[in-house]
C-alpha positions in Angstrom: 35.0 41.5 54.7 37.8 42.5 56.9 37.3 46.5 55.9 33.8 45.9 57.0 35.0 44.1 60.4 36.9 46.7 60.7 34.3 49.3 60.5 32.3 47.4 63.5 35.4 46.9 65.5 35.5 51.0 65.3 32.1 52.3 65.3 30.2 49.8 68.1 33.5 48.1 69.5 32.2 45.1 68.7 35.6 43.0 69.4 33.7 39.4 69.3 32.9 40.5 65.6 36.1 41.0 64.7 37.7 37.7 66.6 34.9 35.6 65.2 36.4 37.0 61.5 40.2 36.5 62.4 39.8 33.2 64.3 38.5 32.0 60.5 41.5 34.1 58.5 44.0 32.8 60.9 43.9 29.4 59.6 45.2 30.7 56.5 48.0 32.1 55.6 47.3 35.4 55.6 50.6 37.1 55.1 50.0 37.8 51.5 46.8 39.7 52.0 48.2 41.9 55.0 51.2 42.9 53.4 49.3 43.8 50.0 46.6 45.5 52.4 48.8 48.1 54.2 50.4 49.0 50.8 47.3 49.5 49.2 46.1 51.6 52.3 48.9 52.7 54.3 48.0 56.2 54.4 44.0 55.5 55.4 44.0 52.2 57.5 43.1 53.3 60.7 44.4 51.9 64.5 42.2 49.6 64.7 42.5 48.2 61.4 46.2 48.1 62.1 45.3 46.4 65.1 43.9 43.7 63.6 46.3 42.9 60.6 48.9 42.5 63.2 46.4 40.1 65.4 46.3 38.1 62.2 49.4 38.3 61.6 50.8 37.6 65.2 52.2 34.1 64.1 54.6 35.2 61.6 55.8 38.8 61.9 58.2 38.2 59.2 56.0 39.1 56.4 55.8 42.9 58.8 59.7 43.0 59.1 60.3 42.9 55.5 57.4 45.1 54.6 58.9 47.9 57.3 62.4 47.2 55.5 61.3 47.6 52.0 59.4 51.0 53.7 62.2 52.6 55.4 64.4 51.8 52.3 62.2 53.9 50.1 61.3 56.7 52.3 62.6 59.8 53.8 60.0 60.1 56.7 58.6 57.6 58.4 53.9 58.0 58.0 52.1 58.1 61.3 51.1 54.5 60.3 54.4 53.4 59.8 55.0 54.6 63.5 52.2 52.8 65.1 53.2 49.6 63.7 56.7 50.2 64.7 55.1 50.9 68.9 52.8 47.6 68.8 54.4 44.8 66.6 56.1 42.7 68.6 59.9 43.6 68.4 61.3 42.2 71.1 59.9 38.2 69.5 61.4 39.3 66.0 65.0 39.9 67.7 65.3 37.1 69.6 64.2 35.0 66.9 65.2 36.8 63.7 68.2 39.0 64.8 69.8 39.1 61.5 66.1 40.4 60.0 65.9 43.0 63.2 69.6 44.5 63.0 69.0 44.9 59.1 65.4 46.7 59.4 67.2 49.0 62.2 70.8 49.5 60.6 68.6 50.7 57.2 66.2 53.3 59.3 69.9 54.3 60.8 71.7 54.7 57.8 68.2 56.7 56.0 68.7 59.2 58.9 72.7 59.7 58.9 
C-alpha cells in the first residue's frame, strides 16, 4: 500500500492520497516498517517516497538517527538517498532534544572521513 501511495503521490501529485494513507499509518507505530523500508530500498526509494517515511515518521525521529548512525558506520560514501534524508529530517528537533544521539551520528560521519 504505501509503494502504491507512493506511485500516486509521484505520477498525478495526488497529495490527499497519500495524507489519507499516513493519517491511518500514523496511529501506529510505524518506526519498524520505515526503518526496515529504506534498508530494503535505499538505493531505489525515490524523493517522494522519502518524503513520506519521514512525514510518518515525523513523531519520533529516533528510529532515523540510529538508522543514519548504523549507515555512516558501515560506509565509505554517503548514497544520494542517504543525503536527502540528511537535508530534510529535522536536525535541528533531534539536537535539542537528543544531543547525545546528534553529537554521536555527527562525531561517527567525522571520524569515517578523517
Amino acid at each position: 500500500l504505501f509503494r502504491e501511495s507512493e506511485y500516486v503521490l509521484a505520477k498525478w501529485e495526488l497529495n490527499g492520497f497519500m495524507v489519507k494513507l499516513l493519517s491511518k499509518l500514523m496511529i501506529f507505530d510505524s518506526a519498524e516498517f520505515e526503518i526496515q523500508y529504506l534498508k530494503d530500498n535505499l538505493s531505489t526509494i525515490s524523493e517522494n517516497g522519502i518524503d513520506c517515511l519521514l512525514l510518518l515518521g515525523k513523531c519520533d525521529i529516533m528510529p532515523f538517527i540510529d538508522f543514519l548512525t548504523d549507515y555512516v558506520k558501515e560506509s565509505n560514501m554517503l548514497e544520494k538517498n542517504i543525503k536527502y534524508i540528511l537535508k530534510n529530517i529535522n536536525l535541528e528537533y533531534c539536537a535539542m532534544s537528543y544531543p547525545e544521539r546528534y553529537h554521536t551520528l555527527f562525531y561517527t560521519y567525522l571520524k569515517r572521513r578523517i
